[in-house]
C-alpha positions in Angstrom: 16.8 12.1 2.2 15.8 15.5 2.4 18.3 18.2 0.4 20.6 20.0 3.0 21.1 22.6 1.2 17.2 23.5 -0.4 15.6 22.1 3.0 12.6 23.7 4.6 12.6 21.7 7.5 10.5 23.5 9.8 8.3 23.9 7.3 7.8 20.1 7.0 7.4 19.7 10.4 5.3 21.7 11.3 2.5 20.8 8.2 2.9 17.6 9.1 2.1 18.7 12.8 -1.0 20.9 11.7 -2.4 18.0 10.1 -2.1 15.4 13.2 -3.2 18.6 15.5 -6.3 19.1 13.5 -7.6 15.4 13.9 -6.5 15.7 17.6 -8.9 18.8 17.6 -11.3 16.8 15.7 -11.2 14.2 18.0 -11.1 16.1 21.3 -14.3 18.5 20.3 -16.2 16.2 18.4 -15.5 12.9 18.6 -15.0 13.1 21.7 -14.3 9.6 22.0 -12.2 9.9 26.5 -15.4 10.9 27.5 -17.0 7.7 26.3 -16.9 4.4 27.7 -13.6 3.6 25.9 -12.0 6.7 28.1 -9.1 7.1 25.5 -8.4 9.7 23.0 -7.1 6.9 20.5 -8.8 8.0 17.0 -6.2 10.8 16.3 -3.4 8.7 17.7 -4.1 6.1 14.5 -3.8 8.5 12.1 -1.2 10.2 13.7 1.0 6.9 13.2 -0.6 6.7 9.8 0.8 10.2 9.2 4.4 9.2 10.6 4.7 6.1 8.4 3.0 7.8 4.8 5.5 11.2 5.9 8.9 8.6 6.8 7.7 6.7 3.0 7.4 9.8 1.1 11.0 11.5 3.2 12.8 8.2 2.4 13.6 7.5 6.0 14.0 4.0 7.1 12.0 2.8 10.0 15.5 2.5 12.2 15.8 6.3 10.8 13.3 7.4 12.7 13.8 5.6 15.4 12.6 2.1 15.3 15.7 0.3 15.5 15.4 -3.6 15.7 19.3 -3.9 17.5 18.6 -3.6 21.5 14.7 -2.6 21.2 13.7 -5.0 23.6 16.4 -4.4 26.3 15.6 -0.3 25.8 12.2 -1.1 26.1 12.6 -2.9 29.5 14.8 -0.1 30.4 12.2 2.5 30.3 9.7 0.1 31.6 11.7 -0.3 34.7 13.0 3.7 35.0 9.6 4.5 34.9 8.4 2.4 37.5 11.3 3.0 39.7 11.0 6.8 39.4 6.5 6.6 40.4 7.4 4.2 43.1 9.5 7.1 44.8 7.1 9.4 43.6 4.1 7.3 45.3 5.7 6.6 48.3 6.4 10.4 49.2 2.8 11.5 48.6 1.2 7.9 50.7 3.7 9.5 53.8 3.3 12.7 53.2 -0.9 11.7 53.4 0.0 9.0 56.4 1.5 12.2 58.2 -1.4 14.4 57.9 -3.7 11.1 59.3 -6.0 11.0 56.3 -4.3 7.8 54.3 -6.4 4.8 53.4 -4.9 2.5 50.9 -4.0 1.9 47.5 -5.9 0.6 44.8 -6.0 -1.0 41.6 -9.1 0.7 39.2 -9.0 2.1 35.6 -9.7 5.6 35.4 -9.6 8.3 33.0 -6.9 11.2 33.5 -8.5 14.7 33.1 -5.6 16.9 33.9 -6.1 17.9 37.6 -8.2 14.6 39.0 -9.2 11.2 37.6 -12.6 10.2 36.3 -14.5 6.8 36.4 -14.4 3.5 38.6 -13.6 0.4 36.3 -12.5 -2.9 37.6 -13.9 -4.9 35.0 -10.5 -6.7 32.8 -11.8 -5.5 29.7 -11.1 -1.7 31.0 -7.6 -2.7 31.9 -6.7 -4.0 28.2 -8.3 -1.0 27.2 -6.2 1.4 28.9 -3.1 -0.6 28.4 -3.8 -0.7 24.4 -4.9 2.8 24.4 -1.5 4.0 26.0 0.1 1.8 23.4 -1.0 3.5 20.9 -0.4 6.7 22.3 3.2 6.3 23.0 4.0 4.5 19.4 2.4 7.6 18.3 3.6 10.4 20.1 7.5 9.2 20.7 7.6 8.1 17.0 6.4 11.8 15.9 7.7 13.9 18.4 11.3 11.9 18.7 11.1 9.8 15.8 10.4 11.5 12.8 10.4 15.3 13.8 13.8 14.7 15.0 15.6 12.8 11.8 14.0 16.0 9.7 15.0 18.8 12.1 18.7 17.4 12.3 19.3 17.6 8.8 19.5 21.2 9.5 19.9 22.1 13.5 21.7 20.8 16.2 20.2 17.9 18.7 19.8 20.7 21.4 17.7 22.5 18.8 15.9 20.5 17.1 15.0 18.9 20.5 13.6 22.1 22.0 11.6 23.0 18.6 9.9 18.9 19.0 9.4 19.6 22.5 7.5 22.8 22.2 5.6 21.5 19.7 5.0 18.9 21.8 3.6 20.9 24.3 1.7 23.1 22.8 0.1 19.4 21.4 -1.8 19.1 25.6 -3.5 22.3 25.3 -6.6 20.8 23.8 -7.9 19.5 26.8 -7.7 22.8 29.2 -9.3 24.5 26.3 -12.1 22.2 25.8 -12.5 21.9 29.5 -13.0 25.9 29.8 -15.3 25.5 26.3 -17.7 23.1 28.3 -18.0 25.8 31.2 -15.7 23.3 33.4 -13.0 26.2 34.0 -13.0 29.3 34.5 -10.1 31.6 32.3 -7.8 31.9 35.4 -8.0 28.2 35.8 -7.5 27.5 32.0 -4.9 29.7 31.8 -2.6 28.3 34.8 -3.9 24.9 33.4 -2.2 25.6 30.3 0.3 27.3 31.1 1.3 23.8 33.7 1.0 21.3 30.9 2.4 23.0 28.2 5.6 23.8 30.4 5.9 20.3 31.6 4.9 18.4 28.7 7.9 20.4 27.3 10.6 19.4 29.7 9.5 16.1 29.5 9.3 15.6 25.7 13.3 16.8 26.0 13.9 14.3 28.6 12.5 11.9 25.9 14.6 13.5 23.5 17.8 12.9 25.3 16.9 9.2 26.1 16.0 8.7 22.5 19.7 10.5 21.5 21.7 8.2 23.8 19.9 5.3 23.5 20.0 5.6 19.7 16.6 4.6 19.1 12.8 5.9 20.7 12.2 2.1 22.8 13.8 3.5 25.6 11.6 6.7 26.2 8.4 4.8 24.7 8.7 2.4 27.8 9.1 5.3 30.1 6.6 7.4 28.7 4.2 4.0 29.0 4.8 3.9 32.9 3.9 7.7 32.7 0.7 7.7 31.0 -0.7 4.1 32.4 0.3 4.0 35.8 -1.6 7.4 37.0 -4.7 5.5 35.5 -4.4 2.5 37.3 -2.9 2.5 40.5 -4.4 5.4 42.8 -3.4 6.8 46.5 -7.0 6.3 48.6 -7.3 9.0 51.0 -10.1 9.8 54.0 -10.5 12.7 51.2 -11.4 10.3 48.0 -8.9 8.9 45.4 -5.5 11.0 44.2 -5.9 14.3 45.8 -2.3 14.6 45.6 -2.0 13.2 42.2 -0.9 16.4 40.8 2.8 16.3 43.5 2.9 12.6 42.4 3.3 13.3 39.0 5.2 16.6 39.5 8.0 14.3 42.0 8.0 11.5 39.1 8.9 13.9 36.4 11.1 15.8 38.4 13.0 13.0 39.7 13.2 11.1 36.7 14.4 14.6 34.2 17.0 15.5 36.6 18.4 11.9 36.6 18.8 11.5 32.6 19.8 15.1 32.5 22.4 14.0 34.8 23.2 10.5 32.3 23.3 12.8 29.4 25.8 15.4 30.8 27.9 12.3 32.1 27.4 10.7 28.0 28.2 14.3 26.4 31.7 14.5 28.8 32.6 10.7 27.5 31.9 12.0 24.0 34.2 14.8 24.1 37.1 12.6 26.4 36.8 9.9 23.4 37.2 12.6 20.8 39.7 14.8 22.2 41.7 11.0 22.2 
């Protein structure tokens, strides 16, 4: 365990951030590996959990430490699984009638597609894709969830508070989805003003929702919970799209930001309701 009273705990976490942010750079510019047929930035996310496991071995944290607890993992997982997919399914059916009302919608449909912030890319319908994208957003959310509300979390409360050390993750995890609005405006895709409000968009709400994480990861006592929702998050965008007279997911953008919306106000809601219980169960 890390010494409370010599720590340098943002100083951990954040070196131990740079390092899985320069491979993500690595990746993203070079490798560039979503804009070939496997359509998933996966490389950095291996050596990301590679970093998590070497950096929980070398802090002494148990895997249940960091957040892979073994007691109720399954029914947390389930949990999320289902929130998620509760949460998009009001989130899709608002954008299909808000499209039916204008005239324009067509149907829905199941294709594998590659998200590029603003619209999706690619036409797949071949199996293969499917386990592709599925595995990909595996990895991505062992990866991300046990980084960002796994381990950064165990080291940042050995010094702050959970509010605190969930904002400092959360901002970091933020600032982690600018690669791909500054890469795009690299390429010549986007012009400053649109990098800039692109930016601006993700880091923000990859922010709020890396807390909402955070506070399912805190009440649920382990990350299964926010690993399954953040699954649902990532995978179902890719695979089930809104056909309009238009083209596919022209409205993406409102069906992600009513999902997310929903979904944070809901277990900031749960966790205000948990934190009251807390104090009723101490104050007794």
């Amino acid at each position: 365990m890390l010494d409370k009273k010599n720590q340098r705990v943002f100083s951990i976490v954040f070196i131990i951030y740079l390092v899985c942010f320069a491979f993500r750079i690595f990746e993203y510019f070079v490798l560039r590996t979503d804009r070939t047929w496997v359509g998933e930035a996966v490389v950095h996310k291996l050596v990301g959990i590679l970093v998590l496991f070497i950096s929980a071995g070398i802090l002494h944290f148990t895997a249940a430490e960091i957040g892979f607890s073994k007691e109720g993992a399954l029914a947390n997982l389930g949990k999320g699984l289902a929130f998620g997919l509760c949460t998009f399914a009001v989130a899709y059916t608002v954008e299909c009638l808000i499209i039916n009302s204008l005239g324009n919608f067509d149907s829905l449909k199941f294709y594998v597609s590659t998200y590029a912030i603003d619209k999706n890319l690619g036409y797949n319908t071949s199996l293969l894709f499917f386990v592709i994208c599925i595995a990909g957003n595996i990895i991505n959310v062992l990866m991300e969830e046990g980084v960002f509300r796994g381990l950064f979390n165990k080291i940042l409360s050995q010094k702050y508070s959970f509010i605190l050390s969930a904002l400092i993750a959360s901002a970091l995890f933020g600032f982690w989805h600018i690669v791909g609005p500054v890469r795009n405006f690299l390429d010549g895709e986007s012009s400053m003003a649109g990098t800039v409000a692109n930016s601006a968009m993700l880091v923000f709400t990859s922010a709020l929702v890396g807390f909402k994480f955070a506070m399912l990861t805190k009440m649920t006592g382990s990350i299964f919970m926010g690993m399954g929702d953040h699954f649902v998050n990532n995978t179902i965008v890719n695979i089930l799209h809104v056909v309009s007279k238009n083209g596919a997911d022209e409205m993406m953008a409102l069906r992600v930001a009513i999902a997310q919306s929903f979904s944070f106000i809901l277990v900031l809601i749960w966790f205000a309701i948990s934190l009251n219980r807390t104090s009723i169960t101490n104050i007794k």
